[in-house]
TORKETOR-935344 format. One record per residue (C-alpha): x, y, z; residue number from 0; chain. Coordinates in Angstrom, 3 decimals. Last residue first. Example, Ala and Ser with C-alpha at 12.3 -4.5 7.8 and 13.67 -1.06 7.14 Angstrom:
2
<r><X>13.670</X><Y>-1.060</Y><Z>7.140</Z><i>1</i><ch>A</ch></r>
<r><X>12.300</X><Y>-4.500</Y><Z>7.800</Z><i>0</i><ch>A</ch></r>
This chain:
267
<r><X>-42.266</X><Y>21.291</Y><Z>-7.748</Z><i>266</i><ch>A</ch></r>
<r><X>-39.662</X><Y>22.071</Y><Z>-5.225</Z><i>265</i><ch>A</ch></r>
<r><X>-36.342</X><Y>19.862</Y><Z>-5.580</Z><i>264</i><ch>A</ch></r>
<r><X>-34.412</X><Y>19.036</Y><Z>-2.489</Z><i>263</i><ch>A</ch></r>
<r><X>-31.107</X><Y>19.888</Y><Z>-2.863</Z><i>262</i><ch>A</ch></r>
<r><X>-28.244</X><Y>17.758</Y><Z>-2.963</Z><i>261</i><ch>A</ch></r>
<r><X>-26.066</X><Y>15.475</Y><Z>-0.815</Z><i>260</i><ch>A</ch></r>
<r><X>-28.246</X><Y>16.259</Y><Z>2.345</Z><i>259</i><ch>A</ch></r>
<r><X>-25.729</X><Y>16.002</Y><Z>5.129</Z><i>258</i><ch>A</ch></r>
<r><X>-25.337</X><Y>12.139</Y><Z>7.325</Z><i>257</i><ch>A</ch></r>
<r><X>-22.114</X><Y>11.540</Y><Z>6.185</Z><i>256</i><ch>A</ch></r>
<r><X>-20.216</X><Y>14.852</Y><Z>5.851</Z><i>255</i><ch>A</ch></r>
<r><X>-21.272</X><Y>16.172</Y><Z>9.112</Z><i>254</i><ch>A</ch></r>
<r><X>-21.126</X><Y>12.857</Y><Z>11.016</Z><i>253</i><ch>A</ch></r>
<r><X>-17.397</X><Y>12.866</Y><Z>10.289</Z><i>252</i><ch>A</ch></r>
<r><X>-17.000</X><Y>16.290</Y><Z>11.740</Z><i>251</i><ch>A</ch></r>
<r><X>-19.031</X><Y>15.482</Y><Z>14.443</Z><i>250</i><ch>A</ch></r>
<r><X>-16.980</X><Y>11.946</Y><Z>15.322</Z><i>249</i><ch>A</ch></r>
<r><X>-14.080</X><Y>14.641</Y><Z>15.467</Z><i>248</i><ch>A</ch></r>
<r><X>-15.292</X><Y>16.881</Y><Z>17.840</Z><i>247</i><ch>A</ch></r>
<r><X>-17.339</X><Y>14.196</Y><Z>19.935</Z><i>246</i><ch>A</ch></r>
<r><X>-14.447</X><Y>12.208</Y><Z>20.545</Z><i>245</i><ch>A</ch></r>
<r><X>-15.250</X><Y>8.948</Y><Z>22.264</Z><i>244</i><ch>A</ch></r>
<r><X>-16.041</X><Y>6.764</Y><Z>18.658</Z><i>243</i><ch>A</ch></r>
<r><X>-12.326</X><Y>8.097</Y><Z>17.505</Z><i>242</i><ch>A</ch></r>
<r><X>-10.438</X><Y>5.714</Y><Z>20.167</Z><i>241</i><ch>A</ch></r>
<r><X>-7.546</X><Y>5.887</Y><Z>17.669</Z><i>240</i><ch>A</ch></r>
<r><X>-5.731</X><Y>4.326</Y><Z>15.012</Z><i>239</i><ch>A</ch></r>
<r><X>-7.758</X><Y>1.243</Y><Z>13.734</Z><i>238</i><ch>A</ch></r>
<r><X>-10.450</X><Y>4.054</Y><Z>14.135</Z><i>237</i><ch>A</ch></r>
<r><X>-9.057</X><Y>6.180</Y><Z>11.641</Z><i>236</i><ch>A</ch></r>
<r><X>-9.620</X><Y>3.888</Y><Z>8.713</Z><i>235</i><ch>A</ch></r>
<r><X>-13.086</X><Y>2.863</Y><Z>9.411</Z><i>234</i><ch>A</ch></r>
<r><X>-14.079</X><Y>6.567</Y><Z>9.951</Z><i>233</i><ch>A</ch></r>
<r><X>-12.110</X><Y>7.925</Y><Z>6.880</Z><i>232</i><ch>A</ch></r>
<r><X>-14.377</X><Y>5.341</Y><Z>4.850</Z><i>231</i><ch>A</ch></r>
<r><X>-16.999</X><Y>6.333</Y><Z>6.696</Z><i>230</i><ch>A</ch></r>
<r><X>-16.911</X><Y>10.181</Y><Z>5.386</Z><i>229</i><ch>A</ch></r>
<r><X>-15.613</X><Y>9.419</Y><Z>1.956</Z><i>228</i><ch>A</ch></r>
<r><X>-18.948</X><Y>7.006</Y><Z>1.771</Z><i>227</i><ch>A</ch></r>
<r><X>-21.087</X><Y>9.299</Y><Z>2.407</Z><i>226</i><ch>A</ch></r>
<r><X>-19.982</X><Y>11.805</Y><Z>0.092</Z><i>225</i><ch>A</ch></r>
<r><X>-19.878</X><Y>9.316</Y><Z>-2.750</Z><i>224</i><ch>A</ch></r>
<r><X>-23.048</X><Y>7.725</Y><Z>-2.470</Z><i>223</i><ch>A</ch></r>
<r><X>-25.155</X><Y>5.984</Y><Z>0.139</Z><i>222</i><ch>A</ch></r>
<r><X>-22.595</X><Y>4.429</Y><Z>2.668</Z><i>221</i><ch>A</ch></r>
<r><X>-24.216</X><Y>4.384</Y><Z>6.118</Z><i>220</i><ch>A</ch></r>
<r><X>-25.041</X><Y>0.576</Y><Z>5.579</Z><i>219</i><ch>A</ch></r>
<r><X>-21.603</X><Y>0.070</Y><Z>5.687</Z><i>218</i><ch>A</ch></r>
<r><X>-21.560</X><Y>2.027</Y><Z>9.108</Z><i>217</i><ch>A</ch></r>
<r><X>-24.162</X><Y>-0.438</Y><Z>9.849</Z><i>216</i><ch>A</ch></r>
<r><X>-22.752</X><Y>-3.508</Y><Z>9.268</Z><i>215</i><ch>A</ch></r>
<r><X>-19.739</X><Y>-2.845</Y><Z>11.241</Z><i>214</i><ch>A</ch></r>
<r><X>-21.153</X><Y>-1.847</Y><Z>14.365</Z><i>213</i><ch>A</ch></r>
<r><X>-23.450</X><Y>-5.477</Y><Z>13.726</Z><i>212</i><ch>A</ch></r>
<r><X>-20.189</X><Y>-7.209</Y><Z>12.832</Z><i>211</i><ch>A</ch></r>
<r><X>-18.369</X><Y>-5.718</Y><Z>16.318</Z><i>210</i><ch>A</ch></r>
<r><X>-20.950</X><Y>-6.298</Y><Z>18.996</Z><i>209</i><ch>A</ch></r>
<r><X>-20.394</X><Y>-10.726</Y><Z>18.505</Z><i>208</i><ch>A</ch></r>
<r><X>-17.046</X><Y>-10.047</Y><Z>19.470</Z><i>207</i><ch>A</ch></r>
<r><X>-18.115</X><Y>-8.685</Y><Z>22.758</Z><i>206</i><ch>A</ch></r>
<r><X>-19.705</X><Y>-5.475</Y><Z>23.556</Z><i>205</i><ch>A</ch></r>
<r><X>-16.869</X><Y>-3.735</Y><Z>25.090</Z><i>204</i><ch>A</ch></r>
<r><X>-13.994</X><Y>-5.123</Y><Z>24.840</Z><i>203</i><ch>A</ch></r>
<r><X>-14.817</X><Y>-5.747</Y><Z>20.832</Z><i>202</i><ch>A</ch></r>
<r><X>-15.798</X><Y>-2.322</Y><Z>21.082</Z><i>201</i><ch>A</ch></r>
<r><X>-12.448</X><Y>-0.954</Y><Z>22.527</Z><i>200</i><ch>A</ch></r>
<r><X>-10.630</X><Y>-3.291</Y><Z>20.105</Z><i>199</i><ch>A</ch></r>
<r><X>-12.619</X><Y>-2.119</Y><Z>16.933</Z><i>198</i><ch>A</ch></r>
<r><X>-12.223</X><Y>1.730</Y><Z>18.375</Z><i>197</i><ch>A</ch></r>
<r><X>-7.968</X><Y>1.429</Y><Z>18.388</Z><i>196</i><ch>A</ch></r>
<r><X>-6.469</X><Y>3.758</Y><Z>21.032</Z><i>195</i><ch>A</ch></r>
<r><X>-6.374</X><Y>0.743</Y><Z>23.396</Z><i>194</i><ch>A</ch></r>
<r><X>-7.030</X><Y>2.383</Y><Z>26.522</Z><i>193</i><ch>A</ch></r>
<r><X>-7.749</X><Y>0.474</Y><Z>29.855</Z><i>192</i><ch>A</ch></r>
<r><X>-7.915</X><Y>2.003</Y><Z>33.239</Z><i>191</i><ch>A</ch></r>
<r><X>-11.771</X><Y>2.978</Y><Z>32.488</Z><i>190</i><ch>A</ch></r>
<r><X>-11.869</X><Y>-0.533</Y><Z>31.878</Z><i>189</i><ch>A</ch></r>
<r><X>-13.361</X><Y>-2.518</Y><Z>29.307</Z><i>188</i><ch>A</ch></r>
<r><X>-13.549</X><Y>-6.903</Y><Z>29.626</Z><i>187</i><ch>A</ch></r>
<r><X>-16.849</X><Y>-7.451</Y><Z>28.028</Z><i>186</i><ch>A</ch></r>
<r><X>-17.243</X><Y>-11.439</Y><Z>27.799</Z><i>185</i><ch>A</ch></r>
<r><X>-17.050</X><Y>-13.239</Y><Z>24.234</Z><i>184</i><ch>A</ch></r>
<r><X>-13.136</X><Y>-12.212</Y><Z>23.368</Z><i>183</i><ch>A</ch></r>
<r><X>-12.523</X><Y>-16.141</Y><Z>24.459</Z><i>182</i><ch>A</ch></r>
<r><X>-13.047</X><Y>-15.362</Y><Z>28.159</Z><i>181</i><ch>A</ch></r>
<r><X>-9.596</X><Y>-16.029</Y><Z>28.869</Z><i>180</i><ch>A</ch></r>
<r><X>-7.759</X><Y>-14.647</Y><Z>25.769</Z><i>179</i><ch>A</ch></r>
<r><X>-9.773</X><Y>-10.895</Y><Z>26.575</Z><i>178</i><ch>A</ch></r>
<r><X>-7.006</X><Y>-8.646</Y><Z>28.766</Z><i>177</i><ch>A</ch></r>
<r><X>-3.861</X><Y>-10.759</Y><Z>27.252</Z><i>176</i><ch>A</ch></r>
<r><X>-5.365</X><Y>-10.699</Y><Z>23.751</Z><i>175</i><ch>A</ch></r>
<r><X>-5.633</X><Y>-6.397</Y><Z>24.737</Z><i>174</i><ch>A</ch></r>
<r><X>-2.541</X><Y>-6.258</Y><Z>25.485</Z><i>173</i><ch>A</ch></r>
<r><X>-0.252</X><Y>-8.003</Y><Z>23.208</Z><i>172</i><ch>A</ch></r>
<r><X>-2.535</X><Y>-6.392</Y><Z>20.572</Z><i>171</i><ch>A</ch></r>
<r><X>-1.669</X><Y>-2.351</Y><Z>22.181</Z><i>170</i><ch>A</ch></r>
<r><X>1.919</X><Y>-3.487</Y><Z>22.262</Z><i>169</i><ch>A</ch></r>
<r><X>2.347</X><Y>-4.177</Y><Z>18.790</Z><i>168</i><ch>A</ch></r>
<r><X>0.838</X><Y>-0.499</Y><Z>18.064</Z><i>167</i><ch>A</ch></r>
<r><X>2.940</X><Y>1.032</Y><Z>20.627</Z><i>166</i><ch>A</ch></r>
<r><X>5.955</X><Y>0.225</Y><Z>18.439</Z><i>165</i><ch>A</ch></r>
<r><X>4.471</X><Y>2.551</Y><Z>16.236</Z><i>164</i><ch>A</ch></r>
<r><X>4.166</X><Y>5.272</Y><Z>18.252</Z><i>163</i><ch>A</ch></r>
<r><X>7.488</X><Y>4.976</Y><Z>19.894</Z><i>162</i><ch>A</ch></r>
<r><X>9.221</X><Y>4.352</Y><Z>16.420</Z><i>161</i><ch>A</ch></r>
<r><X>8.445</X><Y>8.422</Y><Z>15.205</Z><i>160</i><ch>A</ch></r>
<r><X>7.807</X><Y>8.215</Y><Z>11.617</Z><i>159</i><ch>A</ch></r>
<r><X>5.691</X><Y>11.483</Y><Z>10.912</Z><i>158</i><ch>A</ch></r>
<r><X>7.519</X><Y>13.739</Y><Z>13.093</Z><i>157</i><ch>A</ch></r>
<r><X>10.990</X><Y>12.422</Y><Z>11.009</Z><i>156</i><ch>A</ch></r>
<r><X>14.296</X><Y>12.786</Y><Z>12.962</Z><i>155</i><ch>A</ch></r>
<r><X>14.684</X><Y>9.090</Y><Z>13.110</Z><i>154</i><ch>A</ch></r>
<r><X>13.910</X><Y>8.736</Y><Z>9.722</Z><i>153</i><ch>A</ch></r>
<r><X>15.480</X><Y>4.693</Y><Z>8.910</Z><i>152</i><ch>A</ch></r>
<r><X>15.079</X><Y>4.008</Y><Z>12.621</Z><i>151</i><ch>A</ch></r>
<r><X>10.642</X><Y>4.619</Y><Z>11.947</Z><i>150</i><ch>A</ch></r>
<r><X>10.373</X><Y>2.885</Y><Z>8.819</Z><i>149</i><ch>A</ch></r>
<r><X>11.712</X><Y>-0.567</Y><Z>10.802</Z><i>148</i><ch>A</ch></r>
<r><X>9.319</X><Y>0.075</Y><Z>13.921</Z><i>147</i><ch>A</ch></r>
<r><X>6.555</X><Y>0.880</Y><Z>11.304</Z><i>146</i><ch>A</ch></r>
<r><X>7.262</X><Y>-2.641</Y><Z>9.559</Z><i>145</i><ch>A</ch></r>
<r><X>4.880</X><Y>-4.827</Y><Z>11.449</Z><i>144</i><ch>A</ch></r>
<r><X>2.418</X><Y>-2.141</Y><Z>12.686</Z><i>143</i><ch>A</ch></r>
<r><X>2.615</X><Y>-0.502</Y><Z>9.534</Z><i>142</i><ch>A</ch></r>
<r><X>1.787</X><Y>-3.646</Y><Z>7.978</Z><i>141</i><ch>A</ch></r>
<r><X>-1.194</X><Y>-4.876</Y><Z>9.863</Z><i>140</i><ch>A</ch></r>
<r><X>-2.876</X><Y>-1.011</Y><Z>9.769</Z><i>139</i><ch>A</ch></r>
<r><X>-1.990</X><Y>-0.974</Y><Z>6.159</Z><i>138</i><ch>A</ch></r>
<r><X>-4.256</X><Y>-4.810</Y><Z>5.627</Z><i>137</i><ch>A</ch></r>
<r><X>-6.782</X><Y>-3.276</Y><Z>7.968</Z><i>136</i><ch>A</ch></r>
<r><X>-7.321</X><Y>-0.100</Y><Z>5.981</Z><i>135</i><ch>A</ch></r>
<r><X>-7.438</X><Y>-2.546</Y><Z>3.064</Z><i>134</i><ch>A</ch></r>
<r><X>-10.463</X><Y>-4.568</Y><Z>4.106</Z><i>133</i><ch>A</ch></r>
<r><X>-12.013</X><Y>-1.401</Y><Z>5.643</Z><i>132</i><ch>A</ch></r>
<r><X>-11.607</X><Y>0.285</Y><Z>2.512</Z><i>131</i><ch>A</ch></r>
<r><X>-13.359</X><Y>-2.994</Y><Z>0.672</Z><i>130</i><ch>A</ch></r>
<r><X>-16.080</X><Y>-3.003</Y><Z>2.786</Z><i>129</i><ch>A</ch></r>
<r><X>-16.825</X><Y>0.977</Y><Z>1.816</Z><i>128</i><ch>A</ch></r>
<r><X>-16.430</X><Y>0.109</Y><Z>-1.618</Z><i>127</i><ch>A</ch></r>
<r><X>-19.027</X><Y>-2.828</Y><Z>-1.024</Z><i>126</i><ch>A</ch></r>
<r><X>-21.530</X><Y>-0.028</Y><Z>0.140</Z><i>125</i><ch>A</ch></r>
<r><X>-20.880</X><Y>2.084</Y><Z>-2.317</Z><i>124</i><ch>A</ch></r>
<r><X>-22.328</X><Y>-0.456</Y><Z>-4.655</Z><i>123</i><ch>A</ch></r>
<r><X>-20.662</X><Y>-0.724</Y><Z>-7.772</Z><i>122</i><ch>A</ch></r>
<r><X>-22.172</X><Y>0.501</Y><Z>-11.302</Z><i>121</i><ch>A</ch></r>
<r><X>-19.367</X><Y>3.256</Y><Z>-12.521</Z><i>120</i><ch>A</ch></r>
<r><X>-16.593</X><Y>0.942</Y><Z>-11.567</Z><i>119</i><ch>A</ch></r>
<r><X>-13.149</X><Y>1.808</Y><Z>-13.549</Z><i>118</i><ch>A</ch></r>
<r><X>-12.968</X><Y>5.449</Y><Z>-13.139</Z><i>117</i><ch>A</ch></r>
<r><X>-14.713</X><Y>6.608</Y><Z>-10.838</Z><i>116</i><ch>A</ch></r>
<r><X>-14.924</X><Y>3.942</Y><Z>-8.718</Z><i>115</i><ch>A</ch></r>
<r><X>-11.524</X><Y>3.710</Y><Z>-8.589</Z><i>114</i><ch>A</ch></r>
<r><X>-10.951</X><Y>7.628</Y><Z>-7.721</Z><i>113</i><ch>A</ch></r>
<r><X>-13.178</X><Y>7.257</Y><Z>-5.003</Z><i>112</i><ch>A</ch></r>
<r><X>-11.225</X><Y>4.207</Y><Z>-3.761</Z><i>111</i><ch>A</ch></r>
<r><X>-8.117</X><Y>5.905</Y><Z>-4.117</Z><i>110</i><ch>A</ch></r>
<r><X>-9.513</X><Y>8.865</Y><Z>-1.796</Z><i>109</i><ch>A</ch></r>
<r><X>-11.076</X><Y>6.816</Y><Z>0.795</Z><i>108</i><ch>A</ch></r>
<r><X>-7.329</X><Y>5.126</Y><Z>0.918</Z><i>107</i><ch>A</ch></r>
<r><X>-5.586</X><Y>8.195</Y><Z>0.998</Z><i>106</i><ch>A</ch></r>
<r><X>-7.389</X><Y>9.803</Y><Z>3.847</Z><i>105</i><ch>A</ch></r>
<r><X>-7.629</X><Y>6.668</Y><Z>5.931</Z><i>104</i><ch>A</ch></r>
<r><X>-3.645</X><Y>7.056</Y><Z>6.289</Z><i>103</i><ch>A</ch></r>
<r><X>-3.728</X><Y>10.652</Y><Z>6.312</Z><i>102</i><ch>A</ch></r>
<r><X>-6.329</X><Y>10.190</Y><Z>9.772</Z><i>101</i><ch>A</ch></r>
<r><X>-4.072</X><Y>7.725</Y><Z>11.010</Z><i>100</i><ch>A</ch></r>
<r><X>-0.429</X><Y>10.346</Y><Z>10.798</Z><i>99</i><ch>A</ch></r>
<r><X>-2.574</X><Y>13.055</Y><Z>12.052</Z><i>98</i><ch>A</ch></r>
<r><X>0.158</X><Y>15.929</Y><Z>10.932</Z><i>97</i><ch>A</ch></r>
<r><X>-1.575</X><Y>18.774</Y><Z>10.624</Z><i>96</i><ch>A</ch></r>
<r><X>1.220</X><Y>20.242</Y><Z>8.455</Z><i>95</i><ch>A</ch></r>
<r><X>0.669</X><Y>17.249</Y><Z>6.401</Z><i>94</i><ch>A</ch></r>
<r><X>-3.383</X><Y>18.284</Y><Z>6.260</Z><i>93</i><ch>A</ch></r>
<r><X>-2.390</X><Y>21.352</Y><Z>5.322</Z><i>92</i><ch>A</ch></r>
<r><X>-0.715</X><Y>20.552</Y><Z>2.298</Z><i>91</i><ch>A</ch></r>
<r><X>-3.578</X><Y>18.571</Y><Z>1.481</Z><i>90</i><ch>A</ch></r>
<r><X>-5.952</X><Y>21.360</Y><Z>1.888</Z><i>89</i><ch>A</ch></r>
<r><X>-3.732</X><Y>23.742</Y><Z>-0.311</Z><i>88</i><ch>A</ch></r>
<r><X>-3.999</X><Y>21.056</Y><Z>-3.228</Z><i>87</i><ch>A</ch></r>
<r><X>-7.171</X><Y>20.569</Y><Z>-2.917</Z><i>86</i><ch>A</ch></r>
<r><X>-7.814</X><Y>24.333</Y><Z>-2.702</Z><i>85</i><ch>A</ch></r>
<r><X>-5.822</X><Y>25.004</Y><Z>-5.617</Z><i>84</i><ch>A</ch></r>
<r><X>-7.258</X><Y>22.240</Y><Z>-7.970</Z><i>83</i><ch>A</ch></r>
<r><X>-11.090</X><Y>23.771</Y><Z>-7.460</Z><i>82</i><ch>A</ch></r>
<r><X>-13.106</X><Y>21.189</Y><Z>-9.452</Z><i>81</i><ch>A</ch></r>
<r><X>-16.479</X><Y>22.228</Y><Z>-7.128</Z><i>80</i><ch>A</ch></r>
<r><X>-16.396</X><Y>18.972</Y><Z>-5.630</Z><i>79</i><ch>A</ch></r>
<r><X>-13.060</X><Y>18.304</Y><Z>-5.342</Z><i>78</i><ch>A</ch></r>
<r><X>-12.915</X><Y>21.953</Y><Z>-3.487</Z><i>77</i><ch>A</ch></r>
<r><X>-15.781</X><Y>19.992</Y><Z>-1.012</Z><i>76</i><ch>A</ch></r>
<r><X>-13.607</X><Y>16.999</Y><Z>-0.734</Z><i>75</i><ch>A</ch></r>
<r><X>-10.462</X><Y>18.304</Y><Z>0.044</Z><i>74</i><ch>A</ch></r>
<r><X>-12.555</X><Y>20.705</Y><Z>2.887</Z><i>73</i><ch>A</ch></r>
<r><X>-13.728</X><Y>17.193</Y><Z>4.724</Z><i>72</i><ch>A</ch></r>
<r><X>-10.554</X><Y>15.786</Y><Z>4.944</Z><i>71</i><ch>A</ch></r>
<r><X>-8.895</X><Y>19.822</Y><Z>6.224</Z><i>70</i><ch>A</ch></r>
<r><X>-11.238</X><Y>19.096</Y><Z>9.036</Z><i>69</i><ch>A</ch></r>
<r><X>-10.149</X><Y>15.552</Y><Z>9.086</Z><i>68</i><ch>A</ch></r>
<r><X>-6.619</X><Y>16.955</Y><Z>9.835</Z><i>67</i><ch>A</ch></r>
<r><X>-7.843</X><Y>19.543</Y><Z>12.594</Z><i>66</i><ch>A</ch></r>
<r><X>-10.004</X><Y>17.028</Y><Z>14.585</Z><i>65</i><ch>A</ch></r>
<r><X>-6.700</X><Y>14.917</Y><Z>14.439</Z><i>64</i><ch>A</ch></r>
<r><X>-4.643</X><Y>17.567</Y><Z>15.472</Z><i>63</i><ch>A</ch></r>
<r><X>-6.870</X><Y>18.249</Y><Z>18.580</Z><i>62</i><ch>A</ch></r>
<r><X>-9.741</X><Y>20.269</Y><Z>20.146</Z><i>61</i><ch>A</ch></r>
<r><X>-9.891</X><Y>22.451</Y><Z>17.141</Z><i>60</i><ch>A</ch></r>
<r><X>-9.229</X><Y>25.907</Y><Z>16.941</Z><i>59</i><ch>A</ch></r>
<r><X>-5.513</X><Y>25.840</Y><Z>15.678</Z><i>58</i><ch>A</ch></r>
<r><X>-4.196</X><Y>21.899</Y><Z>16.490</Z><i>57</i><ch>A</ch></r>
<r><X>-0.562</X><Y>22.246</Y><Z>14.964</Z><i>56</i><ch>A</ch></r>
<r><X>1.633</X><Y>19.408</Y><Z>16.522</Z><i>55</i><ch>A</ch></r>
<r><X>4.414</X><Y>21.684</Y><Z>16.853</Z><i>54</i><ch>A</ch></r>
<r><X>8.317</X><Y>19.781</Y><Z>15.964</Z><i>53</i><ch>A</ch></r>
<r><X>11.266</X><Y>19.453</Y><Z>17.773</Z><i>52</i><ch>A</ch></r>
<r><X>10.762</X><Y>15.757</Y><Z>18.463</Z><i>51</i><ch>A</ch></r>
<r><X>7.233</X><Y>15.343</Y><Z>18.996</Z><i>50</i><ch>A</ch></r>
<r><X>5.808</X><Y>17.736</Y><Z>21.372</Z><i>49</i><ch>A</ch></r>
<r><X>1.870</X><Y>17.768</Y><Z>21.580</Z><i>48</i><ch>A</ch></r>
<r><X>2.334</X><Y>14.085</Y><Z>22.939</Z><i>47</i><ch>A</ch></r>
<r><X>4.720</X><Y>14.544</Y><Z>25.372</Z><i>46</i><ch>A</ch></r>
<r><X>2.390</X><Y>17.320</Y><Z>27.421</Z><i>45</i><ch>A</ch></r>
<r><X>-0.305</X><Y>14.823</Y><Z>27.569</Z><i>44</i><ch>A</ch></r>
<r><X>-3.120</X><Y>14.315</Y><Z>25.304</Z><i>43</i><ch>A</ch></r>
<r><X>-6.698</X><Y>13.463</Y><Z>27.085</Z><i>42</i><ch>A</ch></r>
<r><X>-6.311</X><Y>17.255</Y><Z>28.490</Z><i>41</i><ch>A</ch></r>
<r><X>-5.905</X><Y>18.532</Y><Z>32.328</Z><i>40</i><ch>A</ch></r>
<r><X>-2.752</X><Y>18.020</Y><Z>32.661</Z><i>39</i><ch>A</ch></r>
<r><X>-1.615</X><Y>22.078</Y><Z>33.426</Z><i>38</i><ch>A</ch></r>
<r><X>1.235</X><Y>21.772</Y><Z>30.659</Z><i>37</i><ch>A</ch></r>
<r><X>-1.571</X><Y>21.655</Y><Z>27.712</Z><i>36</i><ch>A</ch></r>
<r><X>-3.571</X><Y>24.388</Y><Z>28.828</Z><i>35</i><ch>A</ch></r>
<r><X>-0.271</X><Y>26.231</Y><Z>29.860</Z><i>34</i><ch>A</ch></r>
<r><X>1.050</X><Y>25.893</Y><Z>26.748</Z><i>33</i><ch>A</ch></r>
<r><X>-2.111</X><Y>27.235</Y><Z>25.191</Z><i>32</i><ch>A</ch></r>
<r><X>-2.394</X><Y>30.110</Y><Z>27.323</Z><i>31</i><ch>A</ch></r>
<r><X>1.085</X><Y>31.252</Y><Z>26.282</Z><i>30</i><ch>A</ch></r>
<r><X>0.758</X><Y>31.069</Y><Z>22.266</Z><i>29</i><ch>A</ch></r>
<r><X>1.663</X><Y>27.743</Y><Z>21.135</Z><i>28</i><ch>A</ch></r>
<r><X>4.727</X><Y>27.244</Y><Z>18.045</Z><i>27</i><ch>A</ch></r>
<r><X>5.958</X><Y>30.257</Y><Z>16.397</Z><i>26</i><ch>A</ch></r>
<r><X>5.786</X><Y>28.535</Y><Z>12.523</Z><i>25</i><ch>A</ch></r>
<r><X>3.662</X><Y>25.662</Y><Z>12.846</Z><i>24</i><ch>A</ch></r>
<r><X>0.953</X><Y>27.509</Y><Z>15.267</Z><i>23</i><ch>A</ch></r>
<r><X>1.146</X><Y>30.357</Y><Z>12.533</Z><i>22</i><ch>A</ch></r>
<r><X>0.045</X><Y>28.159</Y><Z>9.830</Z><i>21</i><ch>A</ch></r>
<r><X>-2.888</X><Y>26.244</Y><Z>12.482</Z><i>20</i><ch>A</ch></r>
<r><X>-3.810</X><Y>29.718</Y><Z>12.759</Z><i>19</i><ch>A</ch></r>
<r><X>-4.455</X><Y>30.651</Y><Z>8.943</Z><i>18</i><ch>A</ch></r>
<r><X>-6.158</X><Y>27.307</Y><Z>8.430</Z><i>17</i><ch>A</ch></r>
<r><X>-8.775</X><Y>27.705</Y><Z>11.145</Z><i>16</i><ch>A</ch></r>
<r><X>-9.019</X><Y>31.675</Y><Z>9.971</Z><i>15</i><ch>A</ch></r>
<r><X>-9.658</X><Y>30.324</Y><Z>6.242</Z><i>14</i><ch>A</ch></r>
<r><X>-11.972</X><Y>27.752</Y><Z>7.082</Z><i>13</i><ch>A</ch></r>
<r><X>-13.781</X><Y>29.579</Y><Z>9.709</Z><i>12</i><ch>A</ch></r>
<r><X>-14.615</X><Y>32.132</Y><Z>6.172</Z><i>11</i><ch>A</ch></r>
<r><X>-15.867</X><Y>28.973</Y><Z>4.461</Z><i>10</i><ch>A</ch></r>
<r><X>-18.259</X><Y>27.802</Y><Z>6.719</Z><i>9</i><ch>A</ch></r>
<r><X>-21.037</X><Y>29.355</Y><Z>4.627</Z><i>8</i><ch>A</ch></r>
<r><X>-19.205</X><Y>27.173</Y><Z>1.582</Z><i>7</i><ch>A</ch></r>
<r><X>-19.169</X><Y>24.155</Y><Z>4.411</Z><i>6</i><ch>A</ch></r>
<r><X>-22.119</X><Y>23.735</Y><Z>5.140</Z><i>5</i><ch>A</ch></r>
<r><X>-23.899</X><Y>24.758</Y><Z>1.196</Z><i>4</i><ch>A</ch></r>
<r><X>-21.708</X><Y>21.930</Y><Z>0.123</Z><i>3</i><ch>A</ch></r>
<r><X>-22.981</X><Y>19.603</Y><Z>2.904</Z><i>2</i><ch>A</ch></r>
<r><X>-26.453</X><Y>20.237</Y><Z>1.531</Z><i>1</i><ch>A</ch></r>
<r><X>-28.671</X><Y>22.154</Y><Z>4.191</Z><i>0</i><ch>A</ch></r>
């Protein structure tokens, strides 16, 4: 099936996802949930679905950040079919979301679509996607320089909360400290060890000699405008998170990159 076809038979989950994620803003977790999440047994602990007074919406998904790149995936499809309403409802939703990273990627994908577009009708979608990961890095670098700045001037903002951002600094202190002796050409991962940042977790992993040939071929994976929205939000979000262990969301992702763009013709 096309990835329009996906998601228009999807359409009625889209509707109750987005209808319980609403009511999770408004009265918070039902009962089960808050003991799911107070019992410890999640990736996310209790402190993390509780960020200053405010619910981290999550509806059916297995986490905000699933939710928000659910929402990702929906902006396209209503920008597909011209619908202004349901981009506009979809990006309202993804703020109520709340996935700070994914919004981040979000915007740049988006800018780069609407560059192409308009002022680059003949260039490779493969040097756009090179280009987002270029400038996803450059807003990773400079939220992690200013972020802790941002963060004092809304102190009672969800969305510019210094802990997080401050944990950014201390994620590169760590992981130079974990891989300056071998030169970042031995593996050095630990179970022990989370970076929330996939490019450090692979470069821990498989060397710095793994991370150009990940690299090339996720900008391989960008074929035409779907695909590339899809890896573009991949290369953004994973300077933000450990995205390459979550099924849910690498699924999502997957769904909107690897689809049939259009229907086969029958002759």
């Amino acid at each position: 099936m096309t990835f329009n076809v996906i998601l228009a038979k999807f359409f009625p989950f889209f509707l109750l996802i987005s209808l319980y994620a609403i009511y999770q803003n408004l009265f918070g977790y039902t009962q089960v949930e808050l003991n799911w999440i107070k019992s410890g047994l999640g990736q996310v602990s209790e402190v993390g679905y509780f960020i200053r007074d405010d619910i981290r919406p999550i509806s059916f998904l297995a986490g905000t950040p699933e939710l928000t790149i659910f929402f990702c995936l929906y902006f396209l499809y209503f920008y597909r079919r011209k619908s202004f309403l349901g981009c506009i409802f979809c990006l309202s939703m993804m703020f109520v979301s709340g996935s700070r990273g994914v919004i981040v990627a979000f915007w740049v994908a988006s800018f780069l679509m609407y560059f192409k577009a308009r002022f680059w009708h003949r260039g490779s979608y493969e040097v756009l996607a090179l280009v987002s990961l270029v400038i996803n890095a450059g807003v990773y670098f400079l939220l992690t320089i200013v972020g802790p700045a941002v963060a004092l001037l809304f102190p009672e903002k969800r969305l510019f909360v210094f802990g997080t951002f401050n944990a950014r600094i201390e994620t590169l202190l760590a992981f130079y400290e974990n891989n300056k002796n071998v030169n970042f050409m031995l593996p050095t991962a630990s179970a022990e060890i989370v970076y929330d940042n996939s490019y450090l977790s692979i470069v821990s992993m498989f060397t710095i000699f793994g991370l150009p040939i990940f690299l090339y071929y996720c900008l391989k994976a960008s074929k035409d405008q779907k695909s590339f929205f899809a890896i573009s939000l991949f290369l953004g979000y994973a300077f933000y998170a450990d995205v390459i262990y979550s099924y849910y969301a690498m699924f999502l992702i997957f769904v909107c990159a690897f689809s049939r763009n259009y229907s086969a013709r029958v002759y």
